[in-house]
C-alpha positions as CSV (number, residue, x, y, z in Angstrom):
1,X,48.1,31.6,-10.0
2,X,49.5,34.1,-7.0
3,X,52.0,32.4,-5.7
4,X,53.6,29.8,-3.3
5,X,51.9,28.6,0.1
6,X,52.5,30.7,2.6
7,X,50.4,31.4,5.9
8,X,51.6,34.6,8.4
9,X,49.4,34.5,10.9
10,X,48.5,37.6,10.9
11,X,44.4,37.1,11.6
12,X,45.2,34.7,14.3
13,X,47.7,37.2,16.1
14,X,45.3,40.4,15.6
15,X,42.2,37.6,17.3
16,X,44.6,36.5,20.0
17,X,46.1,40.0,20.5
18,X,42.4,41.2,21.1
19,X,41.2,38.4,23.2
20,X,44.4,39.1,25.6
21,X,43.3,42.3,26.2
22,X,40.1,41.3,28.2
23,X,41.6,37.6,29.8
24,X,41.8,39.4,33.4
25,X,38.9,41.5,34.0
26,X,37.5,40.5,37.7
27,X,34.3,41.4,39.5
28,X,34.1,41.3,43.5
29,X,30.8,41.1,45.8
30,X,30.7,43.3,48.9
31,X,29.3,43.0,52.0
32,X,26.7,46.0,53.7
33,X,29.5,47.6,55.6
34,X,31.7,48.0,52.3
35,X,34.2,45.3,52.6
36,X,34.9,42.8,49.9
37,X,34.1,39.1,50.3
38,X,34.7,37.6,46.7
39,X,36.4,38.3,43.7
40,X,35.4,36.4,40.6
41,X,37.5,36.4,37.2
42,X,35.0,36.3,34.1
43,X,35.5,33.8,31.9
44,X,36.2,35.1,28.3
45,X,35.8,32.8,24.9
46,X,35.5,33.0,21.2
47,X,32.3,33.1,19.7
48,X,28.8,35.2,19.4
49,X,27.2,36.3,22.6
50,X,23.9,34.9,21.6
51,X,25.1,31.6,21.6
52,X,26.2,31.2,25.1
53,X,23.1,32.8,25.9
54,X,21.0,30.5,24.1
55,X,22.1,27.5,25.9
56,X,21.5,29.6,29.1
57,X,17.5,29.6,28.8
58,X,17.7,26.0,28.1
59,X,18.9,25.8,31.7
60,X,16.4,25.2,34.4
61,X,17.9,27.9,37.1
62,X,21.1,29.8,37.4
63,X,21.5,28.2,40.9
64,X,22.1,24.9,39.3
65,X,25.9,23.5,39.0
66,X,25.8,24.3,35.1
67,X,28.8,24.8,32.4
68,X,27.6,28.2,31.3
69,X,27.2,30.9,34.3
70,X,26.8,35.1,34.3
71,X,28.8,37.2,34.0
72,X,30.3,36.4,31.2
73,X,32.6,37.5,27.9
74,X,32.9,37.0,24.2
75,X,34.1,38.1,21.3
76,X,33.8,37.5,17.8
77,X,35.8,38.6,14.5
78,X,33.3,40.7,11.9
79,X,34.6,41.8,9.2
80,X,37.6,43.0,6.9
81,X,37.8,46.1,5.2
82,X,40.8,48.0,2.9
83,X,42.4,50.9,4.6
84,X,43.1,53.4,1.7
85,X,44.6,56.0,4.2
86,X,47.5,53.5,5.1
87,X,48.3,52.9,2.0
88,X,51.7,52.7,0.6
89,X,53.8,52.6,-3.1
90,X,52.9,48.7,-4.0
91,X,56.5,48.4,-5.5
92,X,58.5,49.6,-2.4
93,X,60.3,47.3,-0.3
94,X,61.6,47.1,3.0
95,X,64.5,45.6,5.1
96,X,64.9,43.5,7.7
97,X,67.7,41.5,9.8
98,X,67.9,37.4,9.5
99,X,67.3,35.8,13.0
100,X,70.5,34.4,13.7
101,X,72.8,36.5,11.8
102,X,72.4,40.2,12.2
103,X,74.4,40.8,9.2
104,X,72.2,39.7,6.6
105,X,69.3,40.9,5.3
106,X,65.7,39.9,3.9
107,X,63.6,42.2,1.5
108,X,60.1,42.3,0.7
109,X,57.2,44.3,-0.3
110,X,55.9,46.6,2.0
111,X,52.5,45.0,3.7
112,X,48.8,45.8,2.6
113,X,46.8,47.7,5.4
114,X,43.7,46.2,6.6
115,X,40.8,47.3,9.2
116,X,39.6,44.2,11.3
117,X,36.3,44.4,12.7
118,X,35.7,43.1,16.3
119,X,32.2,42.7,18.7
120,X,33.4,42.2,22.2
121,X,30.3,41.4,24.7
122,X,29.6,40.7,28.0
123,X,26.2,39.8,29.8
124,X,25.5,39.9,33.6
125,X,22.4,39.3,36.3
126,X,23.3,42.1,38.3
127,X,23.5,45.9,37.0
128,X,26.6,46.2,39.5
129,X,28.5,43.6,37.9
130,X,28.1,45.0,34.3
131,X,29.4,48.3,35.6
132,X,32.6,47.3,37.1
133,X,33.2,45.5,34.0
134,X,32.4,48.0,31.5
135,X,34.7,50.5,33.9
136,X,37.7,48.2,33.4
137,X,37.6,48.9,30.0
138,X,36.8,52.1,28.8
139,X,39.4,54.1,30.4
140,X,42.1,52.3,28.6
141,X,40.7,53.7,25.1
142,X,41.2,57.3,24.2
143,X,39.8,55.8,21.8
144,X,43.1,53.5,20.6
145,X,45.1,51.1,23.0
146,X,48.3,49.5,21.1
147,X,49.5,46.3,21.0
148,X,53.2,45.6,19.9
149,X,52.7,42.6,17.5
150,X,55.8,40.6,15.9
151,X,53.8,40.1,12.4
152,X,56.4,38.0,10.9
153,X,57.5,34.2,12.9
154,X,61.5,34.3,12.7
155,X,61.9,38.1,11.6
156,X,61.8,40.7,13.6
157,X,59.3,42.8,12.3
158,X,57.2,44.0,15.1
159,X,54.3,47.0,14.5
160,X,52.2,48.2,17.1
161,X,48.7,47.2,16.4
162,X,45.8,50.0,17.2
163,X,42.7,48.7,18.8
164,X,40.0,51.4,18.4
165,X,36.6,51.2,20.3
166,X,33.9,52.7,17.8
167,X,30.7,51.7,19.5
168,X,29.2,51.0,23.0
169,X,25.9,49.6,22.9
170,X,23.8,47.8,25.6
171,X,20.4,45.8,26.6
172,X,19.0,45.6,30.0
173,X,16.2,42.6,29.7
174,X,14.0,43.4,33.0
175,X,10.4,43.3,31.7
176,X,8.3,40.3,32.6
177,X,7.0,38.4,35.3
178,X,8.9,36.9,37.7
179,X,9.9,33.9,36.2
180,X,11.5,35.6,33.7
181,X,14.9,35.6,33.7
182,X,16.6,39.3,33.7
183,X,20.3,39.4,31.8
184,X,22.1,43.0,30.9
185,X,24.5,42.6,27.5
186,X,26.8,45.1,26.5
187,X,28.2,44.9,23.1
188,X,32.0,46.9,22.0
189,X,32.9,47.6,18.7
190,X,36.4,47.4,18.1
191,X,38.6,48.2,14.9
192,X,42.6,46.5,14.6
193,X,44.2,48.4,12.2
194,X,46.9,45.5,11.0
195,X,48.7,44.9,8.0
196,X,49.0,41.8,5.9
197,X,52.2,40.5,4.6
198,X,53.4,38.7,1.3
199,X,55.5,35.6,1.4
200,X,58.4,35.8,3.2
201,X,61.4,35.5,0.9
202,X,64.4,32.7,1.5
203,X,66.9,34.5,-0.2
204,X,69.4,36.5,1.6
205,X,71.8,39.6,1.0
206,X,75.0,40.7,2.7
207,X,74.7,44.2,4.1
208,X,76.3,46.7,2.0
209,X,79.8,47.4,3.5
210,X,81.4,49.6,0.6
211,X,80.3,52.1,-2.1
212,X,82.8,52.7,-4.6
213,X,82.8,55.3,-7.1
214,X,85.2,55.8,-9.9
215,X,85.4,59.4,-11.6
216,X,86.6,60.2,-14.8
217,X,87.2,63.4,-16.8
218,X,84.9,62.8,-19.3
219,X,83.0,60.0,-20.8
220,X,86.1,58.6,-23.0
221,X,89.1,59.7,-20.4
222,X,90.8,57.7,-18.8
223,X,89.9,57.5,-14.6
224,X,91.3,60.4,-12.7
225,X,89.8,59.2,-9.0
226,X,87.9,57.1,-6.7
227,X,85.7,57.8,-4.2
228,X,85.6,55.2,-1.4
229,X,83.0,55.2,1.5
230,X,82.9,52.6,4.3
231,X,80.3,52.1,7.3
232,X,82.4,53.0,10.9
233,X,81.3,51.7,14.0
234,X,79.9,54.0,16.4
235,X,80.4,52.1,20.0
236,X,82.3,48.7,21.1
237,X,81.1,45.3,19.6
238,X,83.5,42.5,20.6
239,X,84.1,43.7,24.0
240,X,87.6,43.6,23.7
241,X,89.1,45.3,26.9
242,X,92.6,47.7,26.2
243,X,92.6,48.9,30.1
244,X,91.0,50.3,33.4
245,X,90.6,53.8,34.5
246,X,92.3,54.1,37.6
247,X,90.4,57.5,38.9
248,X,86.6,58.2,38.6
249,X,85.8,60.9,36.0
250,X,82.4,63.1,36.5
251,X,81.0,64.1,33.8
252,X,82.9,67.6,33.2
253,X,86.6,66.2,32.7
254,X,88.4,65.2,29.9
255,X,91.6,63.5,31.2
256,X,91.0,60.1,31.8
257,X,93.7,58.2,33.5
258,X,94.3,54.1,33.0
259,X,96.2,51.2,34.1
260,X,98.4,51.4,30.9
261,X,97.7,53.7,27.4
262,X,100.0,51.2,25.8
263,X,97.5,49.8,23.6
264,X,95.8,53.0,23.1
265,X,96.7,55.7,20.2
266,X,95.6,59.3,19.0
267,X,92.7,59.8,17.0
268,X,91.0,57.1,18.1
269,X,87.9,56.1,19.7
270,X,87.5,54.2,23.1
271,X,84.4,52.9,25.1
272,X,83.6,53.5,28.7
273,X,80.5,52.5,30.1
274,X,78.4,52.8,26.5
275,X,80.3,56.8,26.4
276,X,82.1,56.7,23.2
277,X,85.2,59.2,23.7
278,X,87.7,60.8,20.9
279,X,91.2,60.2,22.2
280,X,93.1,63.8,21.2
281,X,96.6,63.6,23.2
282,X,98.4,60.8,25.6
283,X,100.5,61.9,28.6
284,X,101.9,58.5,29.9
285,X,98.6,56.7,31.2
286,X,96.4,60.1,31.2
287,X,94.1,60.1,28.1
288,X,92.9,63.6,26.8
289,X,89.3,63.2,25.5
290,X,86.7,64.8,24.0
291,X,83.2,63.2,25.7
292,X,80.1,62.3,24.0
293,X,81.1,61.1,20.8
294,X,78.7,59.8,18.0
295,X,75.0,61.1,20.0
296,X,76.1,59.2,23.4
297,X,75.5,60.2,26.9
298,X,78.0,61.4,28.7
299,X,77.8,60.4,32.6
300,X,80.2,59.7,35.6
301,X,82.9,56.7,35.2
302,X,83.9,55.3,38.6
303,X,87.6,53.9,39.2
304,X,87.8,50.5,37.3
305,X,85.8,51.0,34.5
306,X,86.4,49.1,31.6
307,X,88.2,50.7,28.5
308,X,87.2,49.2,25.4
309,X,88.3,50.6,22.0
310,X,86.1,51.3,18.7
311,X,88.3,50.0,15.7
312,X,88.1,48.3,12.3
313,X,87.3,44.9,14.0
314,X,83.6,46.8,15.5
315,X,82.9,48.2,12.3
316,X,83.2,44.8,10.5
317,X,80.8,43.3,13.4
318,X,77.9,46.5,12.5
319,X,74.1,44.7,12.9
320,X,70.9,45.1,10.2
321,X,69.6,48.4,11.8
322,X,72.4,50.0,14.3
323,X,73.6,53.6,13.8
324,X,76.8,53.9,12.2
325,X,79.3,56.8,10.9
326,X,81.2,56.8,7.6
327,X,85.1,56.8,6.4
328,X,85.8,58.2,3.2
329,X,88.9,57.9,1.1
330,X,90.4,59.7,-2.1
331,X,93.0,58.3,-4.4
332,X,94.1,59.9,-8.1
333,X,94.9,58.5,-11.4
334,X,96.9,58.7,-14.0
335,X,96.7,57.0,-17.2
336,X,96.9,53.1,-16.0
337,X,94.6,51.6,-18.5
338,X,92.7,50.0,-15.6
339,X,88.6,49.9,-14.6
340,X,87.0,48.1,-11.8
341,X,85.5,44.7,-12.1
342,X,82.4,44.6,-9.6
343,X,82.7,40.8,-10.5
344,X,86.3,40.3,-9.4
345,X,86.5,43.1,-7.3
346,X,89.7,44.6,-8.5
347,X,91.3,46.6,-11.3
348,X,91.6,45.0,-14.3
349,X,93.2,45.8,-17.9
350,X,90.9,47.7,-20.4
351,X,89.9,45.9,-23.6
């Protein structure tokens, strides 16, 4: 009734995002005059705290060569609850980039937020070792510590997941005689604020590379102009090197000289070292520029540097998600009896 199979993941990366976060917590034993003579990892694992220490008082004494030792940690998914706060428009949609080919795209609905409960505990013997635990921890919360995520296998769509601590709660089991075994347990509430997602679609779309827009007088008129906008690269995509510099440049000039300009021309856009440059004038092999083009840096080129240039082929190469500038083009009309045919793409007769 809702759909096709499909299974993200999602729970299982929020459980194994959270278990990651505890899988190197260490305790060490010191000797009288303050140096340290062990270190001990504790083991972590999924599943209630009450279980592992139920098979513990089946044991006859912690000195034996058991399975099951203190310390130790758990943790344990709880419960799922609707976060209203995140919520979004259900009918928008989102973008992103094929794996593979960075020029076409996937689009889907925008994913529902959800609260994931989690109950991390640890129990100990010693009041010392539950300390430097719990002090491993707790800094690292203020009260959130994020975890980037990539919520979608072969996309990338990668969110960084909030894991708030809520709660910090603890036991310390020392009445009795002495028999009686003493354990401290400590038990962390923990909130993942994730998101689930729909089925991924398999259907692809090109990325949008023109806009097109034909104007007329009025409604019956014939067309008078069109309004074309294309996407312009703003830095070097095929690497295709036109020269050298042949003198370092700091960061103040703007004549740049090279090997040979031969290749280059005015009003243009080269690429040195990820600075895109505006080429104004050419004097031989020195290149007057203007620095910092299109938002990038502008730092010191060193004698050698590679010259790449920013042209038609880059802006045909433009990735799902780069930056990018915009061309625009006029051209006028007169009576030619012709309209644009999105299906043929070109002017055609009127009927």
């Amino acid at each position: 009734m809702l759909g096709n199979f499909f299974y993200n993941e999602t729970i299982r990366k929020s459980v194994i995002a959270f278990g990651t976060l505890f899988n190197n917590i260490n305790i060490k034993k010191f000797a009288s005059d303050g140096r340290s003579i062990s270190t001990v990892k504790v083991p972590i694992a999924y599943g209630p705290m009450q279980r592992f220490l139920a098979r513990i008082e089946q044991q006859g004494n912690f000195d034996d060569n058991v399975a099951i030792t203190l310390p130790r940690i758990s943790f344990e998914l709880q419960s799922y609850t609707y976060d209203s706060s995140r919520k979004a428009s259900p009918i928008q949609k989102f973008f992103f980039a094929t794996p593979g080919d960075k020029k076409k795209v996937k689009k889907m609905f925008l994913p529902v937020p959800y609260d994931i409960g989690f109950r991390m505990s640890f129990a100990c013997k010693l009041q010392d070792d539950a300390l430097q635990i719990i002090e491993q921890i707790l800094p690292f919360f203020q009260p959130s510590y994020q975890v980037t995520v990539n919520m979608l296998e072969g996309a990338d769509e990668k969110r960084d997941i909030p894991f708030t601590l809520r709660n910090v709660s603890f036991v310390d089991e020392y009445e009795g005689d002495f028999s009686t075994r003493r354990f401290i347990q400590y038990d962390l509430d923990f909130v993942c604020k994730t998101y689930f997602y729909q089925e991924v679609p398999t259907d692809e779309q090109g990325v949008i590379k023109k806009v097109q827009i034909d104007y007329s007088t009025n409604i019956r008129a014939p067309r008078a102009q069109r309004y074309t906008v294309t996407p312009t690269a703003t830095k070097d995509y095929n690497d295709d090197t036109a020269t050298n510099i042949t003198a370092s440049v700091d960061k103040t000039k703007t004549l740049v000289r090279v090997n040979s300009a031969a290749s280059l021309s005015t009003k243009t856009y080269i690429e040195i070292d990820k600075e895109v440059m505006f080429i104004t004038e050419i004097d031989g092999n020195n290149v007057i520029v203007k620095r910092g083009q299109y938002g990038s840096a502008i730092t010191e080129h060193f004698d050698g540097a590679i010259v790449s240039q920013v042209d038609a082929v880059d802006s045909g190469l433009i990735e799902v998600g780069d930056d990018f500038g915009f061309s625009e083009s006029r051209s006028f009309f007169g009576e030619d009896g012709q309209t644009f045919s999105p299906q043929q793409g070109q002017d055609v007769e009127n009927n």
